[in-house]
Structures are given as C-alpha cells and as structure tokens.
MARKE-625221 format. One record per residue (C-alpha): residue number from 0; residue in one letter; x, y negated, z. Coordinates in pm, 1 decimal, m for minus. Each point is the difference from the previous one (the first is absolute). Example, Ala and Ser with C-alpha at 12.3 -4.5 7.8 and 13.67 -1.06 7.14 Angstrom:
% MARKE-625221
  num  residu        c1        c2        c3
    0       A    1230.0     450.0     780.0
    1       S     137.0    m344.0     m66.0
% end
This chain:
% MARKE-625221
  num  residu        c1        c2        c3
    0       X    9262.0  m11272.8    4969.3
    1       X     m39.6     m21.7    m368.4
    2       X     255.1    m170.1    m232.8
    3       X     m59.2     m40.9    m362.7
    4       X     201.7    m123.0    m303.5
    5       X     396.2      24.1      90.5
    6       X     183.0     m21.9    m238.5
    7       X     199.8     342.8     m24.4
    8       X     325.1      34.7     210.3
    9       X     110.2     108.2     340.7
   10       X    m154.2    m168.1     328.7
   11       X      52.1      14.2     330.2
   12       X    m334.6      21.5     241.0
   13       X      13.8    m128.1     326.0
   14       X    m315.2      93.9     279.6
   15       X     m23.1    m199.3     334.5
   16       X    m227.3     m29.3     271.1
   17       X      41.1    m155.5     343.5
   18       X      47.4     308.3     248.6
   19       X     179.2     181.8    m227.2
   20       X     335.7      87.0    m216.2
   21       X      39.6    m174.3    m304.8
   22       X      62.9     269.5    m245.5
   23       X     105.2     m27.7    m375.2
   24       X     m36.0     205.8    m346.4
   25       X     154.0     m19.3    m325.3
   26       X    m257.3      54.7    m318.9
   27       X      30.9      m1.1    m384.7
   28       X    m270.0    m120.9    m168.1
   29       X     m57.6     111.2    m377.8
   30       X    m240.5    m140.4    m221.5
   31       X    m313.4     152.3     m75.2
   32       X      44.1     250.2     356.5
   33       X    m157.2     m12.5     373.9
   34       X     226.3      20.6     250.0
   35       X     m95.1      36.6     359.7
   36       X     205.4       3.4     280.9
   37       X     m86.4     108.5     398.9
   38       X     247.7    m204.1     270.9
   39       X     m50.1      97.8     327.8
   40       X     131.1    m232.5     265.1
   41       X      68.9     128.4     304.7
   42       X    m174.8    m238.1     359.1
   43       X     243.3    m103.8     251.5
   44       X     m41.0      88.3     328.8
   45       X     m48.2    m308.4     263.0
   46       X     m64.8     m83.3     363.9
   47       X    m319.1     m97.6      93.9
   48       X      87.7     m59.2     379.4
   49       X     260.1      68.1     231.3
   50       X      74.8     m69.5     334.2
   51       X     329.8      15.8     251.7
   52       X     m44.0      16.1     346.3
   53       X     168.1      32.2     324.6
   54       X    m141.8     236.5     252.2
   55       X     158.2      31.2     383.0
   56       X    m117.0     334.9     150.6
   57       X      28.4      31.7     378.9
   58       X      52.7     389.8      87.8
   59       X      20.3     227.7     271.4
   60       X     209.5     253.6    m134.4
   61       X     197.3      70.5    m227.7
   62       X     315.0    m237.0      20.1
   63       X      24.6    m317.9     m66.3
   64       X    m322.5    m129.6     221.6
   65       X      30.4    m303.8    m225.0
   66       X     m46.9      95.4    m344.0
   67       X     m22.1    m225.4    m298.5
   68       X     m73.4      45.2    m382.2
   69       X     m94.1    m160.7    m301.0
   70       X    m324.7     104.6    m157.9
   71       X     m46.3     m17.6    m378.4
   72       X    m350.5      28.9    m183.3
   73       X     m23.1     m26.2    m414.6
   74       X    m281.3      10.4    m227.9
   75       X      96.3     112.1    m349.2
   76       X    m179.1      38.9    m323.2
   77       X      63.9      81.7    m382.9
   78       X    m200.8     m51.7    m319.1
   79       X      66.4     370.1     m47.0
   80       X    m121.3     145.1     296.6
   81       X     153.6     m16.9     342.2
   82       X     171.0     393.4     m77.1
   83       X     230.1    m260.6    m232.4
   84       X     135.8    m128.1     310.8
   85       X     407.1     164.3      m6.0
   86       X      86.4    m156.6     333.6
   87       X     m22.3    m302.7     251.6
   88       X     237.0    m143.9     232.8
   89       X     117.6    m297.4     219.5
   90       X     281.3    m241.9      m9.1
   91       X     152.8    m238.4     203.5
   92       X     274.8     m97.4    m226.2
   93       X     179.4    m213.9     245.1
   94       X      69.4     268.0     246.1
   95       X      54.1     316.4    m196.6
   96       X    m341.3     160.4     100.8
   97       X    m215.3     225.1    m280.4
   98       X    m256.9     245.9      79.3
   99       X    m221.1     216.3    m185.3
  100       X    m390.1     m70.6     103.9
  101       X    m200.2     355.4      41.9
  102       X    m366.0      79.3    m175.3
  103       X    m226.9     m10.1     279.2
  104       X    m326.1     144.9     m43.3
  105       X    m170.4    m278.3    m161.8
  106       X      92.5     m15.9    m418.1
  107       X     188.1    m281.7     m47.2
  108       X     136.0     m71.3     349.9
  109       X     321.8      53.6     124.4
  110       X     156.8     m58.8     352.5
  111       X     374.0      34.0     161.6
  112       X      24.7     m27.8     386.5
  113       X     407.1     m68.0      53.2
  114       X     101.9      49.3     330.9
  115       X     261.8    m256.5     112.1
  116       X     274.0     228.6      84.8
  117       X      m4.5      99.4    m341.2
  118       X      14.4    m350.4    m171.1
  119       X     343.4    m174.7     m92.2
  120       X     m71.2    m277.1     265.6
  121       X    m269.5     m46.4     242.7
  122       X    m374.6     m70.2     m38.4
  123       X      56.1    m357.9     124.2
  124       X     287.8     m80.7    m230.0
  125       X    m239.5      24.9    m267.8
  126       X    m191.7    m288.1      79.2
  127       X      94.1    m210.0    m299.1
  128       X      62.0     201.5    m249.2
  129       X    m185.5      94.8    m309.9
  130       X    m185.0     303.3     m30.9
  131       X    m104.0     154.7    m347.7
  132       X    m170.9     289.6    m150.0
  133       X     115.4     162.9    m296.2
  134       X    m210.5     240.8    m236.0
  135       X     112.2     218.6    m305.5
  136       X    m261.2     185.7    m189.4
  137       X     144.9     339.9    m199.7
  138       X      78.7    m207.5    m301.2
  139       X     253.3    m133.6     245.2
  140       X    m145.2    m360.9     m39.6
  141       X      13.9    m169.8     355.5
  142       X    m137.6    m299.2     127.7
  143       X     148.8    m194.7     312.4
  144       X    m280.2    m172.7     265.6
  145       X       1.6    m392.7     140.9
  146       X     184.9     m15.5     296.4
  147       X    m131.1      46.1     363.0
  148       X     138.1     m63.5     329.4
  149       X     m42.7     127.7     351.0
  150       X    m175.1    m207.2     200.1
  151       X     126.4      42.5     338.6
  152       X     123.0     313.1     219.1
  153       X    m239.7      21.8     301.3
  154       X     246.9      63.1     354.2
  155       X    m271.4     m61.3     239.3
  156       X    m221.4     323.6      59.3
  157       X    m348.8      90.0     142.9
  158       X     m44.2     196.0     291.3
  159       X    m282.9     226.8       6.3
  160       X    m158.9       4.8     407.3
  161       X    m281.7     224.2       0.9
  162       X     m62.2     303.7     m65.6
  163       X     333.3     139.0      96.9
  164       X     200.0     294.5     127.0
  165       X    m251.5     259.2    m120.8
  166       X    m289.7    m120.3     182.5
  167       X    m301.6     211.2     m34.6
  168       X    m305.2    m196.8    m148.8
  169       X    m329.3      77.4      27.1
  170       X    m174.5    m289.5    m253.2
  171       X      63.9     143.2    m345.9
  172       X      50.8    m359.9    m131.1
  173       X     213.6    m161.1     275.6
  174       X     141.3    m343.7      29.4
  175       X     406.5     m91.3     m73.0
  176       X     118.3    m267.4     162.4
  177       X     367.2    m168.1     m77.1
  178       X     173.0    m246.6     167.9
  179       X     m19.0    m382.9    m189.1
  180       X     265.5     m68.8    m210.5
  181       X      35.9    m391.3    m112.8
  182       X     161.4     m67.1    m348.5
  183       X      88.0    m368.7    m131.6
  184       X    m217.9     143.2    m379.1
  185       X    m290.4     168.6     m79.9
  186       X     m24.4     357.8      71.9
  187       X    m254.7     265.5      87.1
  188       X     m15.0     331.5     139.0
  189       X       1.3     349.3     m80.9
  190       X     m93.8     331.5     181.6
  191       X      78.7     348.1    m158.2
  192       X    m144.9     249.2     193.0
  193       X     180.3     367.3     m64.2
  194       X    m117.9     365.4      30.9
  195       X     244.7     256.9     131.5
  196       X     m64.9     343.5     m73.2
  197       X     271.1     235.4      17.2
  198       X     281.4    m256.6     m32.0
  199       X    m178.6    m103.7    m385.8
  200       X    m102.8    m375.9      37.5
  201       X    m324.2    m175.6    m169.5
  202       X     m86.6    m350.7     m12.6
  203       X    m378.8      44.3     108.9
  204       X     m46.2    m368.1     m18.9
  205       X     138.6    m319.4     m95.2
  206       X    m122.8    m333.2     150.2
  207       X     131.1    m276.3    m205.2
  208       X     m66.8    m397.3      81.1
  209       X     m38.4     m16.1     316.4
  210       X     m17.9    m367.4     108.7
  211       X     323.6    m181.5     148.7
  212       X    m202.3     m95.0     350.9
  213       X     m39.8     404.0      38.2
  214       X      83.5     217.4     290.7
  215       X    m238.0     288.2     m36.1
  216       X    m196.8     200.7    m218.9
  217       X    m278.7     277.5      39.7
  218       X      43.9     180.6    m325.0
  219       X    m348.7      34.8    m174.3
  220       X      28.6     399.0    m136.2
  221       X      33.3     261.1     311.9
  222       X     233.4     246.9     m24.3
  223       X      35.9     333.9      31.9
  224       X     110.1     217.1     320.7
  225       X     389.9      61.9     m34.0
  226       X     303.1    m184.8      41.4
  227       X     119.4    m372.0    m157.2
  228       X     226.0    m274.5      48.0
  229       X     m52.8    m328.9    m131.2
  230       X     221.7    m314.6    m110.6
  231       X     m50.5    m381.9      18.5
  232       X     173.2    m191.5    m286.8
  233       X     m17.0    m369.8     m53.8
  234       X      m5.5    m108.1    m369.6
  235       X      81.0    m340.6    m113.2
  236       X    m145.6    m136.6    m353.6
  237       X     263.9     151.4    m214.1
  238       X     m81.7     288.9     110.9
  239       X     350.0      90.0     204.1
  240       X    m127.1     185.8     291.4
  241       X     174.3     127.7     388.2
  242       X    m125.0     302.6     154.8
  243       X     m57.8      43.7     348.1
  244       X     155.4     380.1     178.8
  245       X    m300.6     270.9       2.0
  246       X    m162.5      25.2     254.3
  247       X    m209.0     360.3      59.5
  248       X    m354.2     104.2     122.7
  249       X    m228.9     286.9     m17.6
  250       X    m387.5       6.5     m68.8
  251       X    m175.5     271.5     179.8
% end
C-alpha cells in the first residue's frame, strides 16, 4: 500500500486480514522523506474438520472382554505452514476431560484414541455433552472449534461365524460370514482382516460399507499363505462403530 501527503506527525498503522492477527505499527512521517514500513501478521491456526466417536471393541484377551473408547480425529491447518501448529487437544468442559491429539502420519491430521478406563466418567455419560478442539500455533494464538457431540455408544456387537478357530483354508480369497445383527438406524458393516507374523499385527485389508441386509462376504484380493484373524464391526452413519471378538484362520 502506498499513502501520500500526511501531514507530518506520528501515526499509528493498523494491517488486517481475515485468517490472521491483526497487528499494529507506530510511524513518523516527516516532510519531504519516504518511509516504508514491513508488518508481518502472523495466520491463525483453525480446524477444518473434526470428528468424536464412540467405538465398543469386543476382545478375547486381554481384560476387560468389553472394551470401550472414544475416538478423536482433527484436521488442522495454518497460513504459515502446518510446522506452525504448537499443539491440539480436546475438551469436554462439562466433565473435566482434556487430551492432547497426536500427529499421525498424514500433515495436518491429528488423532487421540481414549480408552474409557482412563476418562473421568464413562464413554456413555458423554452422550450430551459438547466436544471441542482447541489449536495454538507457536505464536501462542489458539483458536477453539464448533461443538460436536457423540452420537450414540453402540452395546450390541457382531459375531463373526465363519472362518473360526484356526481353520485351515485352502481358497486364498475365502468367504466371512457373521451372524445378522438388526439395528432400529442405519448402519453398515465392516471387515478388517489382520496378518499375524511373529506376534506384529497388519491390517491387510479393510472392507468398509458393507450393506445393512449383509451376512457374508468373499473378499475380492487373495491373500497370502500365513496366519490371520479377522473382525466384523457394524458402523452406524456417524460413524460410531462395535467390533465383533477375532476370530482366527490360516491360508495354506
């Protein structure tokens, strides 16, 4: 910006631009001189999404067999580059509950998974409440998210039927089969299927949307000779998911 003929004296400039932190400058024009002046504002950091869900895993081992948790997802940005980004966390101000949200490996996108023994009240007692994100860039400017709320906590859970107890397959890409489960909303299913090797665990492959009317899938990549187990989760549309117990199986 160019301003011409001020009278001489002192002035205050003021820069501000949606996004970012008004800042401010002080300037003493004389007559007859040029003076320039750089102001650099500094971006605040925001939430472009977040999401709070409730997640009931069914388990074999270890204790409790009935485990819930509330899942957290956040994606963050700042004018200045996401390496701005100081730190961001949860809160449920009604309850007493913050959390710091991790980096996962995706810039910009952060995640918490809180188990529920280690919340101040249980998964379903947050049904309700308000849930918000907060964000502070280095500056130590923050920014606070709208408000979300959980859904619903899923009790009922899946049970996977076949293949089970280790079973020894011969078809590389085998069918699962589940036993129906009838909710009063929309929901679909979910099938993870896991590699075991040496007691280290990979998600080989994730089958998302599987229609409500379901009871079986033949999974449409083959896999591999070796050892698995694999879960059946129904999802409802907010996303809050329960998980079926594993159930193993080997392909030859």
């Amino acid at each position: 910006f160019r301003v011409g003929d001020l009278p001489a004296g002192s002035y205050v400039l003021t820069a501000r631009r949606e996004g970012y932190v008004a800042t401010t400058d002080s300037v003493t024009v004389v007559v007859g001189d040029i003076v320039e002046r750089v102001m650099r504002m500094d971006g605040m950091p925001r939430v472009d999404r977040f999401d709070v869900r409730s997640a009931h895993i069914s388990r074999w081992w270890p204790p409790p067999q009935e485990l819930y948790r509330l899942e957290v997802t956040a994606e963050v940005s700042d004018p200045d580059g996401i390496s701005d980004i100081d730190r961001v966390w949860i809160e449920v101000p009604e309850v007493g509950l913050v959390d710091t949200l991790v980096a996962s490996g995706t810039p910009g996108q952060f995640l918490s998974i809180l188990q529920e023994a280690s919340l101040p009240v249980g998964v379903e007692s947050l049904l309700g409440h308000d849930h918000v994100i907060h964000v502070r860039d280095r500056a130590g400017y923050e920014l606070v998210s709208s408000a979300r709320k959980i859904a619903r906590v899923i009790d009922a859970t899946p049970v996977a039927s076949t293949p089970t107890s280790l079973a020894t397959l011969i078809d590389p890409a085998p069918r699962f089969n589940w036993e129906p489960l009838r909710m009063p909303y929309p929901y679909t299913y979910r099938l993870d299927i896991v590699r075991v090797d040496e007691n280290i665990q990979t998600v080989v492959q994730l089958l998302e949307n599987i229609p409500a009317d379901s009871v079986s899938l033949k999974i449409p990549t083959p896999l591999l000779s070796g050892e698995y187990f694999w879960t059946v989760s129904v999802v409802d549309e907010f996303g809050n998911r329960s998980r079926s117990r594993e159930a193993g199986f080997r392909i030859q």
